[in-house]
C-alpha positions in Angstrom: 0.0 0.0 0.0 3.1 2.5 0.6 5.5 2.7 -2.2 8.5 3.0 -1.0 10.9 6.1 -2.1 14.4 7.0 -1.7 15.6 10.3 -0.6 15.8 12.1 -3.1 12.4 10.5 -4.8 10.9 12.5 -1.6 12.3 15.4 -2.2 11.1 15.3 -5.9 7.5 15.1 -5.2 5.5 18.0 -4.9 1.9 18.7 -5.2 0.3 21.6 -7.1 -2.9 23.2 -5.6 -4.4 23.5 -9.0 -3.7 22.7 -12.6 -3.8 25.2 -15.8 -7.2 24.4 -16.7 -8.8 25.1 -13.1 -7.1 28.3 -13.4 -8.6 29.6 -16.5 -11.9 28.0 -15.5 -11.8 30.3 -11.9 -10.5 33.4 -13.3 -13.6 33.1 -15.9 -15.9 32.9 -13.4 -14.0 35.7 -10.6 -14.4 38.1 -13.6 -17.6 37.6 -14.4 -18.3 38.3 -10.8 -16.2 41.1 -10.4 -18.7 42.6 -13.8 -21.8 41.2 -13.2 -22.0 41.4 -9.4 -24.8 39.3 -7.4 -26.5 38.0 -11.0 -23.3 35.7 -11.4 -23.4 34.7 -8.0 -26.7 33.7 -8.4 -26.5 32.1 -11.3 -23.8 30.1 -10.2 -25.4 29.4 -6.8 -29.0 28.1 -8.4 -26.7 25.9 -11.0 -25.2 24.0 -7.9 -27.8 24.2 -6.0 -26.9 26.4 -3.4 -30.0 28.7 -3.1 -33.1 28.8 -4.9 -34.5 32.0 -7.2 -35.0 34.8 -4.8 -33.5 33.0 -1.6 -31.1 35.5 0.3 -27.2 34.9 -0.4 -26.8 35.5 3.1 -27.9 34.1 6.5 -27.9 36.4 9.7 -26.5 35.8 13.2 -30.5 35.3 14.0 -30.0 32.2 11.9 -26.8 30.8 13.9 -28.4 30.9 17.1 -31.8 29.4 16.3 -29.7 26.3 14.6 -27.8 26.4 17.8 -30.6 25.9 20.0 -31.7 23.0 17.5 -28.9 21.2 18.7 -28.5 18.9 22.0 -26.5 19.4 24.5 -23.9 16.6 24.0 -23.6 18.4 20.2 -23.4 21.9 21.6 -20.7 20.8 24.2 -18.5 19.6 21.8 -18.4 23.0 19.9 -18.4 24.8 22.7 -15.5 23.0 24.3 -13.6 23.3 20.7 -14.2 26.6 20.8 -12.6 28.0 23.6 -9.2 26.0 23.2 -9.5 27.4 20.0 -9.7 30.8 21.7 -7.5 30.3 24.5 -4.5 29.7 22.1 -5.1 32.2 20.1 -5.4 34.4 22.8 -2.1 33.0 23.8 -0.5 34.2 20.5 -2.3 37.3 20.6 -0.7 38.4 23.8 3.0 37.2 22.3 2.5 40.6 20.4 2.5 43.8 21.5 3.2 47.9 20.0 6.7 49.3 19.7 8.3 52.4 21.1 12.2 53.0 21.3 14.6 56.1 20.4 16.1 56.3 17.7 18.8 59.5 16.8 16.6 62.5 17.0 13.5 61.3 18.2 11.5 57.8 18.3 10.3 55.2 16.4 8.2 52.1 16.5 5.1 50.2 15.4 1.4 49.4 16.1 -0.1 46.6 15.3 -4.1 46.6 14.3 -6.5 44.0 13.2 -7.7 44.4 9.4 -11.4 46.0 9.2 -13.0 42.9 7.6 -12.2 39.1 7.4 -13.7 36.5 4.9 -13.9 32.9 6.1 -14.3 30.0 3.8 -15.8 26.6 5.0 -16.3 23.7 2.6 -19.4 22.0 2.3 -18.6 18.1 0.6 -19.4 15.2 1.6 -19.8 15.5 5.3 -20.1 18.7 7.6 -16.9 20.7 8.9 -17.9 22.8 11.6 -14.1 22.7 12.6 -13.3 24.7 9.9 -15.8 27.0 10.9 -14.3 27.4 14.6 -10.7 28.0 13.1 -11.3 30.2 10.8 -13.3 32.5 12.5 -11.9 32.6 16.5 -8.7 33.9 15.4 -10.2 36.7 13.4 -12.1 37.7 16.2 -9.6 37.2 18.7 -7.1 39.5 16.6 -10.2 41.9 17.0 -11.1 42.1 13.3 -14.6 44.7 12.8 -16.5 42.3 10.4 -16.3 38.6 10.2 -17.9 37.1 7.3 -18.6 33.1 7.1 -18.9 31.6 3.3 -20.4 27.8 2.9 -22.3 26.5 0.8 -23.1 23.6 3.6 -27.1 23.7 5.0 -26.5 21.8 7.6 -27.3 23.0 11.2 -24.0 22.2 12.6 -22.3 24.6 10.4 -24.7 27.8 10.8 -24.1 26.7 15.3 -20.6 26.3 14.4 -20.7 30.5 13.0 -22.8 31.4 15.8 -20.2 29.6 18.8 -17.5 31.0 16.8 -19.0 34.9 17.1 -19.5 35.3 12.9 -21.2 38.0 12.2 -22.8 36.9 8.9 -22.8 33.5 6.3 -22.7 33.8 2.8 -25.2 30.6 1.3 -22.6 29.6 -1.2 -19.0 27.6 -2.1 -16.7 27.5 -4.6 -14.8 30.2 -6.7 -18.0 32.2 -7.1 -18.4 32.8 -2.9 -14.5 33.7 -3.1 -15.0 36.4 -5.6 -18.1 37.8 -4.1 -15.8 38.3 -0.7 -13.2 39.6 -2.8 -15.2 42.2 -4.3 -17.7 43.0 -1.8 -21.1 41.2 -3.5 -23.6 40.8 -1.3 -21.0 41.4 1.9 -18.5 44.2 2.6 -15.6 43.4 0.4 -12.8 41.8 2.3 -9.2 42.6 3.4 -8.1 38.9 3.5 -9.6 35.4 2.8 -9.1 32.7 4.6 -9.7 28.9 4.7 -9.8 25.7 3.3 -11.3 24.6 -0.5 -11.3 22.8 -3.4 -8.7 23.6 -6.3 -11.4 25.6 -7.9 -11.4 27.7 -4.4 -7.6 27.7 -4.2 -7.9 28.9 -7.9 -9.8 32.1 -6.7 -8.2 32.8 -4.0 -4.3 33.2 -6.2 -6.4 35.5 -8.6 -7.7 37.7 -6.3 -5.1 38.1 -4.1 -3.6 41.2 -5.9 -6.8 42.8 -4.5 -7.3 41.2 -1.0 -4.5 39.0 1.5 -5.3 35.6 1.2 -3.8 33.0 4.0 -2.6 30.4 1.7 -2.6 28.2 -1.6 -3.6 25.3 -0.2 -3.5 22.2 -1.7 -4.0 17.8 -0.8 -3.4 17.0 3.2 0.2 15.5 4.0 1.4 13.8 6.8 4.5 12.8 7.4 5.1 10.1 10.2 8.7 10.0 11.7 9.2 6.8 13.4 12.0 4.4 14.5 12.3 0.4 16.0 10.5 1.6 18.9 7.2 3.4 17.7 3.4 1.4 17.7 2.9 0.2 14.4 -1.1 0.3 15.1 -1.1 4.1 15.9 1.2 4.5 12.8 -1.4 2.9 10.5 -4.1 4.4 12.5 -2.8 8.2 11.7 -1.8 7.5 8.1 -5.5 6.1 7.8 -7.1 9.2 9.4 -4.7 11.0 7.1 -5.6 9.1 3.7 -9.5 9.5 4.2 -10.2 13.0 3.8 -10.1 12.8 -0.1 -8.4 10.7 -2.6 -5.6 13.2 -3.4 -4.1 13.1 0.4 -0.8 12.2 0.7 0.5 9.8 3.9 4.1 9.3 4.1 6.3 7.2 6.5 10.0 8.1 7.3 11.8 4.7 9.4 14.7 4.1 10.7 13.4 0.7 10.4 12.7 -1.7 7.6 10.5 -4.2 9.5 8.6 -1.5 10.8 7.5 -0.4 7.6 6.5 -4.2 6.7 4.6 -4.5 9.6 2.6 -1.2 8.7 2.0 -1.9 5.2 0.7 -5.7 6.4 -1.6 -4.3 9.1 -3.1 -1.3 6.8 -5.3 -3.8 4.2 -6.6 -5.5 8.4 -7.5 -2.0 9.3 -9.1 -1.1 6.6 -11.2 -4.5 6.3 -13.9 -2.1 9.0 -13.6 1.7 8.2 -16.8 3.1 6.9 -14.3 5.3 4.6 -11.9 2.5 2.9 -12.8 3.6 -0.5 -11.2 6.8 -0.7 -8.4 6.1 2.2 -7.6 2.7 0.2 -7.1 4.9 -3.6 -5.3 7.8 -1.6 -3.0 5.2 0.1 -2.3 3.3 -3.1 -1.9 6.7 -5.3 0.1 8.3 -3.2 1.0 6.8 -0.1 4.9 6.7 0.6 7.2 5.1 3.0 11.3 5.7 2.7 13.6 3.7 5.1 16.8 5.8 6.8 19.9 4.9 8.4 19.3 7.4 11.2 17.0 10.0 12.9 19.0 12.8 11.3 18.4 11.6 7.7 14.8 11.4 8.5 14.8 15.1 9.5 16.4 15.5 6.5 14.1 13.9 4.1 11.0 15.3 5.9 12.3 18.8 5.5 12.6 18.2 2.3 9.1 17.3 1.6 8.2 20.3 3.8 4.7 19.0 4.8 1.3 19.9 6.2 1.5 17.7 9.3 4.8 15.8 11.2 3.9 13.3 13.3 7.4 12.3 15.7 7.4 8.3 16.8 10.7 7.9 18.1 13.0 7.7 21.3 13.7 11.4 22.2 11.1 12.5 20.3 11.2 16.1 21.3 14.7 16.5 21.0 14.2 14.6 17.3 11.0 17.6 16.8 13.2 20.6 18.0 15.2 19.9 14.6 13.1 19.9 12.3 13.1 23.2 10.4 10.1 22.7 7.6 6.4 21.7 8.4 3.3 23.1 9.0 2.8 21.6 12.4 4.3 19.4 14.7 2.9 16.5 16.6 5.3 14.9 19.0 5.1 11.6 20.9 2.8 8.5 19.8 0.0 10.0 22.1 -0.5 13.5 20.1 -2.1 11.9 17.4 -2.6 14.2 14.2 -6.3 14.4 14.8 -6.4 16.2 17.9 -5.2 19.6 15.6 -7.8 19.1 13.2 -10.1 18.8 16.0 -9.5 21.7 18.5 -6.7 20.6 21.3 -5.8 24.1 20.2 -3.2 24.9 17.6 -4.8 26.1 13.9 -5.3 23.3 11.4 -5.4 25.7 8.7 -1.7 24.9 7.1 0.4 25.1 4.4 0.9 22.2 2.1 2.7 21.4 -1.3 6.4 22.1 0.2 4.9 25.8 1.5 5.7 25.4 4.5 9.0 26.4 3.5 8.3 29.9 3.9 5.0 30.5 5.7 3.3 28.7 8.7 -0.3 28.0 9.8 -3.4 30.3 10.4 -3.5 32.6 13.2 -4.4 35.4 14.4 -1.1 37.0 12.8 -2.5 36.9 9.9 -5.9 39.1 10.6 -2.9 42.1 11.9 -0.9 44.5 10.4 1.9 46.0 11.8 2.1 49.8 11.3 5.1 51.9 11.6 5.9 55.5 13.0 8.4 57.7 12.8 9.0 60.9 14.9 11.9 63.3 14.5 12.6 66.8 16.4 15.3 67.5 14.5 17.7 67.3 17.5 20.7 64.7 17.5 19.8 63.4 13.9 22.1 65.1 11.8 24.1 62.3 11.0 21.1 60.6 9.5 20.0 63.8 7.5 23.4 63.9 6.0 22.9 60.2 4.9 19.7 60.8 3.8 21.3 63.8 1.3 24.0 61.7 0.0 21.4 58.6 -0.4 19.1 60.6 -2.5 21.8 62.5 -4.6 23.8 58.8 -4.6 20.3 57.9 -6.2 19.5 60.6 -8.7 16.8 61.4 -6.6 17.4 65.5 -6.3 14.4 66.2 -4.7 14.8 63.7 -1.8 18.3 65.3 -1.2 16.6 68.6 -0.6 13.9 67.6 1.4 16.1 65.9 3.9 18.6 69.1 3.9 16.1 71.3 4.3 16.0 69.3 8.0 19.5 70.3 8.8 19.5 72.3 12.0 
């Protein structure tokens, strides 16, 4: 079920979010938007069956809370409970930051840092309600202190419109896809938004890289990874049970297995087929698994840092003696999950950590959804003209250096 790679093969694979042709078919449709306003939504929504002719585009915080009471209390608790570690961390991070004053020659400087007015949230709606989307996507928007909060799913089901209301949205926009993206982007039927947030489909992904010379998106994300990192001592049934929970969310996922061990990774690939003999989702884990499941045997537990830095991925899952000192060195993933007992699951499902992260080798350069990404930071600058001269000299002899006359005068005319 795991083909097994070398080094380098790992290193070598990377996974696009979209392909040419989803491309051209998004930025179609996100320009007909952008001209034809709501009658494209619409038209799109009704084709997919989204809303019905003269249905609203958007639901109301009314709405969340009268699907919320729907629900029973063992239901509500869960969301509840999910929410608040959801809010507590972010909290956490919140307080990390903080505004910046300190002198400089002639005066001070520093920052601010402010939330961005209005935040756009996307939730998918397939095959099965995500609510946890809902509660990660909006909590840190809200907890960075963004204005407006704006949920888009095309989902009807109860779960998702309690989901907005535990999570404090302010309002849902009743459709999906690259049409819902573009309507945030350019403010159709909702106040246009600053940044856009949140898991989709390619055709979502798609939308989001084109409008993103307008609004700040969070990511390109593409297929889940997971990456487990395991040596002769690691549980072989939690192994297969993670790579499973990883390889049924779509048939594009991508499960990998890094060992220091050879028999370890024949006694996962012989167990997988027993586990999967009894889950209700074998279809699609059993295609992912067999399209693009991985396993690559090391020498060591620095080679397998290695080769899972190379591949960069979503999720890194450490199995191994020493297992935070083996996590500590790893430099590229999007989160970490260390010892056998932090299975992967418990970050998609609210222990507290975002599980909104890059994928496709991103998380080279960028990290997961927080509330960073709903701030700014601002500068200032404030001069009295006292003790700066050696700055305004540079500042003359930069501009002048530059062919920029004009710049050179303005600084001199700041020579006491």
């Amino acid at each position: 079920m795991l083909q097994r790679l070398t080094a380098d093969e790992v290193a070598a694979r990377t996974a696009r979010p979209f392909d040419s042709e989803t491309l051209s078919d998004a930025r179609r449709l996100v320009e007909a938007v952008q001209t034809n306003g709501e009658t494209k939504v619409r038209e799109q929504a009704e084709c997919f069956g989204e809303i019905k002719p003269n249905e609203p585009l958007v639901a109301d915080r009314k709405a969340f809370f009268s699907a919320l009471e729907t629900l029973d209390s063992e239901a509500r608790g869960v969301l509840e409970r999910t929410a608040e570690r959801i809010r507590s961390f972010a909290e956490a991070q919140r307080d990390c930051l903080d505004d910046l004053d300190t002198p400089i020659p002639g005066g001070r400087a520093g920052h601010t840092i402010s939330a961005l007015d209005v935040a756009g949230c996307y939730a998918p709606g397939g095959r099965y309600p995500l609510p946890s989307s809902v509660l990660m996507t909006v909590i840190p928007a809200r907890v960075a202190g963004v204005e407006k909060v704006i949920l888009a799913t095309p989902s009807r089901d109860p779960i998702m419109y309690a989901a907005a209301a535990v999570a404090d949205a302010d309002m849902l926009l009743r459709v999906g896809g690259a049409h819902a993206i573009a309507a945030m982007a350019y403010g159709v039927g909702v106040p246009a938004c600053d940044i856009i947030v949140g898991p989709g489909n390619r055709w979502v992904t798609a939308a989001k890289y084109i409008v993103s010379s307008t609004c700040s998106i969070d990511m390109l994300a593409g297929p889940s990874e997971l990456v487990v990192i395991a040596d002769e001592t690691a549980n072989s049934d939690k192994i297969v049970a993670d790579l499973l929970a990883q390889s049924e969310h779509d048939v594009d996922a991508v499960p990998g297995l890094v060992a220091t061990s050879p028999g370890l990774v024949d006694r996962v690939c012989a167990e997988i087929d027993l586990h999967l003999t009894d889950l209700k989702t074998s279809e699609v884990a059993r295609t992912s698994l067999a399209l693009n499941g991985w396993a690559c045997v090391v020498d060591s537990m620095e080679q397998a840092v290695l080769v899972s830095d190379a591949a960069a991925p979503e999720h890194v899952a450490v199995f191994c003696k020493d297992a935070p000192l083996v996590a500590s060195k790893l430099r590229h993933a999007g989160a970490v999950f260390i010892g056998e007992d932090t299975a992967e699951v418990f970050g998609d499902y609210g222990a507290g950590p975002n599980h909104t992260l890059p994928t496709g080798r991103t998380a080279r350069f960028r990290g997961g959804l927080s509330v960073l990404d709903f701030l700014r930071v601002r500068t200032w600058l404030h001069l009295d003209g006292a003790g700066n001269e050696e700055a305004v000299e540079d500042a003359v002899s930069l501009g002048r250096m530059e062919g920029l006359e004009a710049h050179a005068r303005s600084a001199a005319l700041r020579r006491r």
